[in-house]
MIVO-939752 format. One record per residue (C-alpha): z, y, x negated. Coordinates in nm, 2 decimals, always signed. Example, Ala and Ser with C-alpha at 12.3 -4.5 7.8 and 13.67 -1.06 7.14 Angstrom:
// MIVO-939752
{{+0.78; -0.45; -1.23}},
{{+0.71; -0.11; -1.37}},
***
This chain:
// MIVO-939752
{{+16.56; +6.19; -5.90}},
{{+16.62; +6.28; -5.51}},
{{+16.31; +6.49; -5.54}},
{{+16.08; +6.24; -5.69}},
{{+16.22; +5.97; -5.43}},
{{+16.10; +6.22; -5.17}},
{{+15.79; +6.31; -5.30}},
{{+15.72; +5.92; -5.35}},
{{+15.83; +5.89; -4.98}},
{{+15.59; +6.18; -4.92}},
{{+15.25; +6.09; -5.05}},
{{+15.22; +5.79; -4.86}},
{{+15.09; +6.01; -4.55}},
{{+14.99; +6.28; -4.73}},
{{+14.62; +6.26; -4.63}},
{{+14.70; +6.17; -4.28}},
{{+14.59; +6.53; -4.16}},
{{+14.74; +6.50; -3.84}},
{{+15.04; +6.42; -4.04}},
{{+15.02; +6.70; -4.25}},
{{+14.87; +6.96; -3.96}},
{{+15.16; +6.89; -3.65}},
{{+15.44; +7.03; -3.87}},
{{+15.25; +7.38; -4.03}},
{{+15.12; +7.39; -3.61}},
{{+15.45; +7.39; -3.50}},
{{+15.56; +7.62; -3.79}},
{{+15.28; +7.87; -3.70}},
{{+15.39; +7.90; -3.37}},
{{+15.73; +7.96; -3.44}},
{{+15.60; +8.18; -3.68}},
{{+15.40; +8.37; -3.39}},
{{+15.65; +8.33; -3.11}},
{{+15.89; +8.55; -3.38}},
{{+15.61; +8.84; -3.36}},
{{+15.58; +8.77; -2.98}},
{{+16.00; +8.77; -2.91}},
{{+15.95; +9.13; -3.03}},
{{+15.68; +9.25; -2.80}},
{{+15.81; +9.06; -2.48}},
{{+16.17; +9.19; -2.53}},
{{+16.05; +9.53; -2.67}},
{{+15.85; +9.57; -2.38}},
{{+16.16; +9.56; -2.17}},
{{+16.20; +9.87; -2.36}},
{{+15.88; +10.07; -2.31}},
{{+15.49; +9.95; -2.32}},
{{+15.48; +10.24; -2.59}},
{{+15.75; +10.07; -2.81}},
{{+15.49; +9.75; -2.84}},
{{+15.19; +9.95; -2.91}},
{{+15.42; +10.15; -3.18}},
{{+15.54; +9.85; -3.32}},
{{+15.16; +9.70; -3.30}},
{{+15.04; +10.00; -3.54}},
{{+15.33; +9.92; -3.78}},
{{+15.26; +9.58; -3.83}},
{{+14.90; +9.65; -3.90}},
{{+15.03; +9.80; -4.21}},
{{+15.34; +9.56; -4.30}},
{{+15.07; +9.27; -4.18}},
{{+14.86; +9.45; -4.51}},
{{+15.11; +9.41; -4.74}},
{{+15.18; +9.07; -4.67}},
{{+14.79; +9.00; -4.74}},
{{+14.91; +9.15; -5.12}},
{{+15.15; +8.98; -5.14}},
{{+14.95; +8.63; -5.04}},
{{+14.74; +8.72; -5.39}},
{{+15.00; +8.53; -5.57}},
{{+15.16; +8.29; -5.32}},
{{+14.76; +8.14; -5.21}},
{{+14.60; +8.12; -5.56}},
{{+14.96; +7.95; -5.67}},
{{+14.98; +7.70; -5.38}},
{{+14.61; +7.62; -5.47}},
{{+14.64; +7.57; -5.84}},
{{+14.97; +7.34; -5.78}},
{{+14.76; +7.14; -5.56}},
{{+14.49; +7.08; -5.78}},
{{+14.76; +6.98; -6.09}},
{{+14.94; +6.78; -5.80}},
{{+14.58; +6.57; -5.73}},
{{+14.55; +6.53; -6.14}},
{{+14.92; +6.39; -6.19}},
{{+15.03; +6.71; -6.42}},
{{+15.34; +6.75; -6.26}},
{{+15.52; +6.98; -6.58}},
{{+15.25; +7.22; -6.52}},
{{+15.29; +7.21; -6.16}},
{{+15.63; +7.34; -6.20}},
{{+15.59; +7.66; -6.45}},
{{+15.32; +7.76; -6.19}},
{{+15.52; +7.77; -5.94}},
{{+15.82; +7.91; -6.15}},
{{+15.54; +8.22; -6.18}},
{{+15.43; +8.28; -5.86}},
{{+15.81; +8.36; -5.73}},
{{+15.90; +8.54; -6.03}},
{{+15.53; +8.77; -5.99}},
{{+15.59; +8.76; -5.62}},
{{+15.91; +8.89; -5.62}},
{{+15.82; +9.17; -5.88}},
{{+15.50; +9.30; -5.64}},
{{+15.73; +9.26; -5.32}},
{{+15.99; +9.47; -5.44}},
{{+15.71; +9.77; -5.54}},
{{+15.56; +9.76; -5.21}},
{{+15.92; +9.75; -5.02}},
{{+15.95; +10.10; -5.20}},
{{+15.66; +10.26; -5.11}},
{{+15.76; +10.18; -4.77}},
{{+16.05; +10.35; -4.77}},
{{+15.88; +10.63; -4.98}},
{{+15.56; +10.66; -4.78}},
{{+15.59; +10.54; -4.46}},
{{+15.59; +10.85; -4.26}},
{{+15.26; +10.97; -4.44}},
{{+15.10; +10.61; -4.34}},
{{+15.21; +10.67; -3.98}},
{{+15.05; +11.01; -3.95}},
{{+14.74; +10.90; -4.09}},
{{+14.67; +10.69; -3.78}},
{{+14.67; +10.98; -3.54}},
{{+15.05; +10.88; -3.36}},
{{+15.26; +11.16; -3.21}},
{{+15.54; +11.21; -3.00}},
{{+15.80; +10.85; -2.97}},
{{+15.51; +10.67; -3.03}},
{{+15.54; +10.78; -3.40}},
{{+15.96; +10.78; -3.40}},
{{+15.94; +10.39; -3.31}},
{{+15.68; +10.27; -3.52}},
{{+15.87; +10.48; -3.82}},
{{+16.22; +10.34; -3.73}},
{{+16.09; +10.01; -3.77}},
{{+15.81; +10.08; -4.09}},
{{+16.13; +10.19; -4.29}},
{{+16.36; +9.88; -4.19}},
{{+16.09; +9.59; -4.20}},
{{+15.86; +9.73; -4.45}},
{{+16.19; +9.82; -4.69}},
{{+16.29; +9.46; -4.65}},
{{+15.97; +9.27; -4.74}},
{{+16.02; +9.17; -5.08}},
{{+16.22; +8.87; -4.90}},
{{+15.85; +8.79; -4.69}},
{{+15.72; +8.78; -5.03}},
{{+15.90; +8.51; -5.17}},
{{+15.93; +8.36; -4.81}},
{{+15.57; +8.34; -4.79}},
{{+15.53; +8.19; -5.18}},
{{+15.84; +7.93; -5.13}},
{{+15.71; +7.82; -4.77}},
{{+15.33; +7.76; -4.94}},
{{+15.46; +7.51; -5.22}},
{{+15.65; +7.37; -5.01}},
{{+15.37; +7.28; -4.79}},
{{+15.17; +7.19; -5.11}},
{{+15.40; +6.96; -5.22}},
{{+15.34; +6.79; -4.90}},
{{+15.68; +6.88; -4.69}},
{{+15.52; +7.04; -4.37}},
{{+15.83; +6.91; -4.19}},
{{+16.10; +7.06; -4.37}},
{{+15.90; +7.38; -4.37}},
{{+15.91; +7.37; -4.01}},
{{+16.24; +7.33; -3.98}},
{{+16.35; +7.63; -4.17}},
{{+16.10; +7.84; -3.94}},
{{+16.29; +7.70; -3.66}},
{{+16.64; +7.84; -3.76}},
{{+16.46; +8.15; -3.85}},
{{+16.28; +8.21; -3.52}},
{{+16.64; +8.14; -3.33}},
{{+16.83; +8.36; -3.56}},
{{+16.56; +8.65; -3.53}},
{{+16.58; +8.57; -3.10}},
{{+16.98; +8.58; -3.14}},
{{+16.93; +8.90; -3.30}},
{{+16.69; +9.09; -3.12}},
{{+16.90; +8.98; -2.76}},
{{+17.23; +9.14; -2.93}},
{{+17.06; +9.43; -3.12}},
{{+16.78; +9.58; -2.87}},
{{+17.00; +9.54; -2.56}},
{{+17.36; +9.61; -2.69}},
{{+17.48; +9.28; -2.55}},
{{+17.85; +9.14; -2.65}},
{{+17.96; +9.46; -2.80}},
{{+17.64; +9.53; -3.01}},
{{+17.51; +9.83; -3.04}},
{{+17.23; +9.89; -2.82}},
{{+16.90; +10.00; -3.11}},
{{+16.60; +9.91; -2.94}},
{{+16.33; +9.93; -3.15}},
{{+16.58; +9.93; -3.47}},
{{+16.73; +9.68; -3.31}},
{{+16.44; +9.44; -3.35}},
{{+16.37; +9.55; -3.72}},
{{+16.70; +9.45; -3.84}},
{{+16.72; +9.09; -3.62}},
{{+16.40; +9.07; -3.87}},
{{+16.56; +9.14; -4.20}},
{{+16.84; +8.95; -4.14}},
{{+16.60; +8.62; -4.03}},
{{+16.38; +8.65; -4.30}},
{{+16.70; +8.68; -4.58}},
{{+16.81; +8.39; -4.45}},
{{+16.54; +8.16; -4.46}},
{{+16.44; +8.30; -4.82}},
{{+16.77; +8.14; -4.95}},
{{+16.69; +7.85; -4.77}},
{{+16.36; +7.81; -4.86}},
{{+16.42; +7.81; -5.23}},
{{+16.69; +7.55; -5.21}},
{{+16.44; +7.36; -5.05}},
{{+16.17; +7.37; -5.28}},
{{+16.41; +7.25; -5.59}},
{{+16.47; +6.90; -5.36}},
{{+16.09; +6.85; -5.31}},
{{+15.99; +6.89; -5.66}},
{{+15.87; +6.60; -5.87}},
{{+15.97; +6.82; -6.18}},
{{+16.20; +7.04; -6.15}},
{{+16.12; +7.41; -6.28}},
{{+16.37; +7.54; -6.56}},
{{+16.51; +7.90; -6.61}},
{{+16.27; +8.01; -6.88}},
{{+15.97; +7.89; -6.65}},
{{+16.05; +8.22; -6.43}},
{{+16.05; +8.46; -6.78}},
{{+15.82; +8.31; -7.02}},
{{+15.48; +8.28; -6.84}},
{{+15.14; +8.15; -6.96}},
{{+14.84; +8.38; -6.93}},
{{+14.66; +8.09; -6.85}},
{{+14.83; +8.06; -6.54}},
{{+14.85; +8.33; -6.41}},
{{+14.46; +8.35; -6.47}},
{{+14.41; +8.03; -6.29}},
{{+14.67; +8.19; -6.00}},
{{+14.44; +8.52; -5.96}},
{{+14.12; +8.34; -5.99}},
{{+14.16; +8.23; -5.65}},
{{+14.46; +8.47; -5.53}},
{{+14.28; +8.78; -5.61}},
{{+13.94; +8.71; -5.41}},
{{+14.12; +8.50; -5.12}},
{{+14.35; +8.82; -5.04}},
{{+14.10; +9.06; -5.08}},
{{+13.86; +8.87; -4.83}},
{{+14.22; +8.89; -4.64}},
{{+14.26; +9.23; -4.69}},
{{+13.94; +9.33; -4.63}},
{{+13.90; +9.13; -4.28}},
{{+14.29; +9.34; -4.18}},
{{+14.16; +9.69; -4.30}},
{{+13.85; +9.64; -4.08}},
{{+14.08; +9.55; -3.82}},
{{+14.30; +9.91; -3.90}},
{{+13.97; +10.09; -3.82}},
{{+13.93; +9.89; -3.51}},
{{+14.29; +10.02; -3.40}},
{{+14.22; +10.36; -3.50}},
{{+13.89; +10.36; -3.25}},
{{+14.15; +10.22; -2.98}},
{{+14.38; +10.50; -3.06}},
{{+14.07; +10.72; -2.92}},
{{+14.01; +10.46; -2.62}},
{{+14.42; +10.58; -2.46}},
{{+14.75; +10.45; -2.45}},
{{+14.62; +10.14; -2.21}},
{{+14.37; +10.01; -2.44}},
{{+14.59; +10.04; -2.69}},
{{+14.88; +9.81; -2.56}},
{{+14.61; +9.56; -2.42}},
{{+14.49; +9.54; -2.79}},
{{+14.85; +9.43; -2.85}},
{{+14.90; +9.20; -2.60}},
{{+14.55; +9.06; -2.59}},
{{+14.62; +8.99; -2.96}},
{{+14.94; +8.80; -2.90}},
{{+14.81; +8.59; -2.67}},
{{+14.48; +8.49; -2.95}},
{{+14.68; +8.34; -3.18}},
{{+14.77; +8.08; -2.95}},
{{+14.42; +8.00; -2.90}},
{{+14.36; +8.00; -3.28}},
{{+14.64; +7.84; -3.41}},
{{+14.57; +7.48; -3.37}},
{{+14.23; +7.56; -3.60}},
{{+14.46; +7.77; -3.86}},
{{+14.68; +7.48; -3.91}},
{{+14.41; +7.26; -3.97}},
{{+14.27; +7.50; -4.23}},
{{+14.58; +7.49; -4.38}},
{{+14.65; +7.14; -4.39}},
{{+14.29; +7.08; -4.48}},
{{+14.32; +7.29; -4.78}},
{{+14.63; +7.09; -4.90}},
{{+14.41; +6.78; -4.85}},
{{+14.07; +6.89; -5.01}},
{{+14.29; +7.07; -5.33}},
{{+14.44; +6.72; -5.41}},
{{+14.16; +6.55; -5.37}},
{{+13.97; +6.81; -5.59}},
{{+14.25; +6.77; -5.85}},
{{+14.19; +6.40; -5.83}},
{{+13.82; +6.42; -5.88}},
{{+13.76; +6.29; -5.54}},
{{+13.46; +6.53; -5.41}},
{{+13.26; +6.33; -5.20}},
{{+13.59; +6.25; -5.02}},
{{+13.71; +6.64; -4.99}},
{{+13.34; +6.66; -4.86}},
{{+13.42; +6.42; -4.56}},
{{+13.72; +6.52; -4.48}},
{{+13.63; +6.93; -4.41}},
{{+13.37; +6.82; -4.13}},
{{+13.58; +6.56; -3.99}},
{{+13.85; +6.88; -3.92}},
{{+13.61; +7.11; -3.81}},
{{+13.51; +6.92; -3.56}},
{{+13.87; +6.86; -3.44}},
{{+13.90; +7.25; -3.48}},
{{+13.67; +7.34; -3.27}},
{{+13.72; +7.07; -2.96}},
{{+14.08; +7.17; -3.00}},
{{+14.02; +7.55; -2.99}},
{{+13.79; +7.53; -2.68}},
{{+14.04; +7.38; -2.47}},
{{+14.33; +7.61; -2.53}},
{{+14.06; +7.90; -2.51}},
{{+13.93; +7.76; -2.18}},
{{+14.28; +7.75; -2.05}},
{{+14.37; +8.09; -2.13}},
{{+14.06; +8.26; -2.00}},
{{+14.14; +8.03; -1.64}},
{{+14.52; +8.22; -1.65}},
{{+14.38; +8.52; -1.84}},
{{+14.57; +8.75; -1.57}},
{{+14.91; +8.58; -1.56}},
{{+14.93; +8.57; -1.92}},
{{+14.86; +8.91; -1.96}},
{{+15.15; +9.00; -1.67}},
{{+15.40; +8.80; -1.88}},
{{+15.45; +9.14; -2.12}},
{{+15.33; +9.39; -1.81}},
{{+15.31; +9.52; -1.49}},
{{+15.02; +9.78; -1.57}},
{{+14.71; +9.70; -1.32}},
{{+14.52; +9.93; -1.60}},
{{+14.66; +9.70; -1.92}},
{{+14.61; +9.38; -1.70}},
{{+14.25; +9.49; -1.64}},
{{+14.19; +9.57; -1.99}},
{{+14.40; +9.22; -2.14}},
{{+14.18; +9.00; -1.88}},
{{+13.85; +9.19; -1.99}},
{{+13.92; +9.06; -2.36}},
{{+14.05; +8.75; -2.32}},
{{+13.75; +8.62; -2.15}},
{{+13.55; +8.74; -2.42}},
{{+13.74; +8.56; -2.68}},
{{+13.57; +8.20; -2.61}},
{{+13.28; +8.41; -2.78}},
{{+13.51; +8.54; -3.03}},
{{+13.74; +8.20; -3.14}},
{{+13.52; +7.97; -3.16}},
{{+13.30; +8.15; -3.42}},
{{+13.66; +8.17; -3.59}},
{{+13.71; +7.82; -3.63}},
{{+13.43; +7.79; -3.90}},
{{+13.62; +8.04; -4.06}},
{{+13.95; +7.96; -4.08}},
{{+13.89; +7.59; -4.20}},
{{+13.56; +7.65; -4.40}},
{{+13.70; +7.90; -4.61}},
{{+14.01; +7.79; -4.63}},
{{+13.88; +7.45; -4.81}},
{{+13.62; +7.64; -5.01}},
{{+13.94; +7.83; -5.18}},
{{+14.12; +7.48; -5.22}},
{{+13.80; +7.36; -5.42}},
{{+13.81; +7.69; -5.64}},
{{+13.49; +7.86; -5.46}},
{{+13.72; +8.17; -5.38}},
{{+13.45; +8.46; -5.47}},
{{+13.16; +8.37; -5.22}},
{{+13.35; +8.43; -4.89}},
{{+13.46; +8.78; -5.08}},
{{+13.10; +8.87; -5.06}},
{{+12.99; +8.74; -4.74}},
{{+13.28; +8.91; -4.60}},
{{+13.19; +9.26; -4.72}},
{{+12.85; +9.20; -4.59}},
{{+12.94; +9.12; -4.28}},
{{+13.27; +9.30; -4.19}},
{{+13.20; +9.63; -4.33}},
{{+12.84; +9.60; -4.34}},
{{+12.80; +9.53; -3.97}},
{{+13.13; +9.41; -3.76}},
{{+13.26; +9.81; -3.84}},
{{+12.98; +9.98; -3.71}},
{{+12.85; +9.78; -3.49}},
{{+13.19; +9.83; -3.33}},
{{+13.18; +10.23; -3.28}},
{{+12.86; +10.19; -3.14}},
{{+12.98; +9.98; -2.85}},
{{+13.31; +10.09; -2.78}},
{{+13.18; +10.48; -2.81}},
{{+12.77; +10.50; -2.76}},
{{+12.79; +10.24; -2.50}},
{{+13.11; +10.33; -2.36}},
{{+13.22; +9.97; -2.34}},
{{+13.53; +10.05; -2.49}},
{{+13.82; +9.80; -2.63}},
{{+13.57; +9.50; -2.48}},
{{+13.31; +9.64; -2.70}},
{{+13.55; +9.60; -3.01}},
{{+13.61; +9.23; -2.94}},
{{+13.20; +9.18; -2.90}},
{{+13.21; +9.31; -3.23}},
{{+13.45; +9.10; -3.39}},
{{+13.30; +8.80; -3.28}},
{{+12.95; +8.89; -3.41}},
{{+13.14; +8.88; -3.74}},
{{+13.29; +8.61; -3.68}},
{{+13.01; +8.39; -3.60}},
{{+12.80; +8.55; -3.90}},
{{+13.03; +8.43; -4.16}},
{{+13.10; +8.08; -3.99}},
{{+12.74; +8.02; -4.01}},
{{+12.70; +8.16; -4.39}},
{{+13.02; +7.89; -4.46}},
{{+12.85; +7.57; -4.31}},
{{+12.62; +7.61; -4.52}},
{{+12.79; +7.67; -4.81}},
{{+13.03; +7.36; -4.76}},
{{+12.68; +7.17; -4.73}},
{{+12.51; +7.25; -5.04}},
{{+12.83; +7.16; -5.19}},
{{+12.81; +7.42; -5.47}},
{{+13.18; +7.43; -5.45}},
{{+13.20; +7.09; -5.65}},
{{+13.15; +7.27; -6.01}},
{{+13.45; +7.53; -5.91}},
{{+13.74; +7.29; -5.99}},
{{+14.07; +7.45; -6.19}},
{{+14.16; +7.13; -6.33}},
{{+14.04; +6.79; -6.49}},
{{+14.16; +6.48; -6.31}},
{{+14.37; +6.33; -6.56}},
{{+14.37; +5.95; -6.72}},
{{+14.62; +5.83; -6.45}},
{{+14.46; +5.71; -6.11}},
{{+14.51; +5.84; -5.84}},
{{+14.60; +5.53; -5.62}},
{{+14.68; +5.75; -5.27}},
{{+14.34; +5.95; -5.28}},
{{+14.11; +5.66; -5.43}},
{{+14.28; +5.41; -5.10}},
{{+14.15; +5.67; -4.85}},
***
């Protein structure tokens, strides 16, 4: 009763998308300030502890693509039986996702632990550089079956419309990983003093609390509650529905991070400089992004309810209305951060070589975000309407077709080095946006739906 109270409560602002986008922003950049508490107090410890620790979450960042097969295609799916009113359903989906989740997070925590060293040396790291990243490969990576359900609980959550309270958990996450990392790295209070250990197991300890949290959560949001035998006895229809879109939205993922793993494995070649301004140049763009990623996200929540509800031509609206918000947003930050490129960069360092480096890219990445914008929302709403494959495609074409080699040419041929990268990376950028304008436009995506609108009106969606 509580949770359909709340629910009622909820979908009275549902399609606000400021309403819906403020929260998952806020959540994002909790969610980044986590990855950026690391680097800023590991960089205390050495530069070459954050470029370790930046090679070992290009793996466990991988992984968590995986793992995103499940959690994406269910959040999606739920949305759509959200939109139609088929709440019963709604609930053995998501009863399926944790419970397939858990099972793939659990295998990929083991091979981890099993093949992390042989990952690491694959990459071309010797010396400490290799020791640190290892340390914390084998404590984070062993541990991520919890980002796995994380990930899945947080995305229903957000489905069912509850950006707020999904904030909030990220919050006490974020201050419990700070806590840790200040006690653990340094040795303060008595604590040991494990550096980069240190800030692996502040991680583990985060993320196992908010997991707990997380899935008491999701039972109070629900409008039906899921039942034991939802998480044993699952239908092959949904878990067809669940991989139609999770499959091709993770390998687009996957295949956009693995293009990335070959960028970082040029830099490795480019010296220890380039690759720590990788890392801190990096940090630093997902601020500018952000804003544009949780409009994608809260878009897609929008646009898969509405696709549920058989409201097309209002899903059709609403995407152009948020890119255009996306992209005046993301020119601002980016503008901001080019004009205190240099201080930003001295934040994590006092290398005049990285600063150089960091500025060089960050005034390149006005070129670079706002070709991302187009991305992040467009494809993002495709996937809530069902049309998961086509950016699959696009994506090989583009990213491994052209971003990869057009890459090695300028950072090597040309000797433009890690700036030669990011021109790279935004040729690919802007190449996709511009294939995914005009596939939002032709509107193909309206015969991709996962579900009929059922017999009950939708009185929120047909109001808007």
């Amino acid at each position: 009763m509580e949770g359909s109270l709340l629910q009622k409560q909820n979908d009275q602002q549902l399609y606000h998308l400021s309403k819906l986008t403020w929260p998952i922003f806020l959540e994002l950049l909790l969610f980044t300030l986590m990855g950026s508490a690391d680097t800023f107090m590991l960089s205390g410890v050495s530069d070459r502890a954050v470029s370790a620790i930046g090679v070992a979450n290009q793996y466990i960042f991988i992984a968590v693509l995986v793992l995103e097969v499940i959690g994406n295609g269910a959040s999606i799916v739920v949305a759509q039986y959200i939109g139609s009113k088929k709440w019963r359903e709604a609930a053995k989906i998501s009863a399926a996702a944790l419970t397939l989740n858990l099972a793939i997070g659990l295998l990929i925590s083991a091979a981890f632990v099993l093949f992390g060293r042989s990952l690491l040396q694959a990459v071309n790291l010797h010396g400490d550089l290799f020791d640190y990243a290892q340390h914390y490969l084998l404590v984070v990576g062993g541990g991520l079956f919890m980002q796995a359900l994380i990930n899945t609980l947080a995305s229903l959550i957000r489905t069912y419309g509850f950006t707020k309270e999904s904030m909030y958990v990220s919050f006490g996450m974020n201050l419990i990983h700070i806590v840790g990392n200040y006690l653990l790295i340094f040795g303060h209070f008595g604590f040991p003093e494990l550096g980069v250990t240190g800030a692996a197991i502040s991680t583990v300890i985060s993320r196992g609390v908010a997991m707990l949290v997380f899935l008491w959560m999701l039972y109070r949001v629900m409008e039906v509650k899921m039942e034991k035998r939802d998480y044993v006895f699952i239908a092959n229809e949904h878990v067809s529905k669940i991989l139609r879109i999770g499959i091709p939205s993770a390998f687009e993922q996957i295949t956009y991070s693995a293009c990335q793993s070959v960028f970082l494995y040029y830099v490795t070649f480019l010296g220890a400089e380039s690759l720590a301004s990788r890392q801190y140049a990096m940090n630093i763009s997902m601020f500018i992004y952000m804003f544009s990623l949780a409009i994608g996200m809260g878009t897609s929540i929008i646009t898969g309810r509405l696709v549920g509800a058989g409201q097309l031509e209002e899903a059709y609206k609403r995407v152009w209305s948020s890119l255009r918000w996306g992209l005046i947003l993301t020119v601002i930050v980016n503008v901001i951060a080019i004009l205190f490129r240099d201080q930003l960069i001295r934040i994590f360092t006092t290398d005049p070589e990285i600063i150089r480096l960091g500025s060089q890219v960050i005034l390149l990445s006005i070129l670079l975000e706002t070709g991302r914008v187009f991305n992040l929302i467009l494809i993002s709403s495709l996937r809530a309407a069902g049309d998961a494959k086509f950016p699959v495609y696009m994506g090989l074409l583009s990213m491994v077709g052209m971003s990869l080699p057009l890459g090695y040419v300028l950072a090597f041929h040309f000797e433009l080095g890690l700036p030669g990268i990011w021109l790279a990376i935004a040729c690919d950028e802007w190449t996709r946006g511009i294939i995914m304008f005009f596939r939002w436009r032709s509107k193909a995506w309206e015969k991709k739906g996962l579900v009929s609108p059922s017999k009950e009106t939708d009185a929120i969606a047909a109001s808007t």
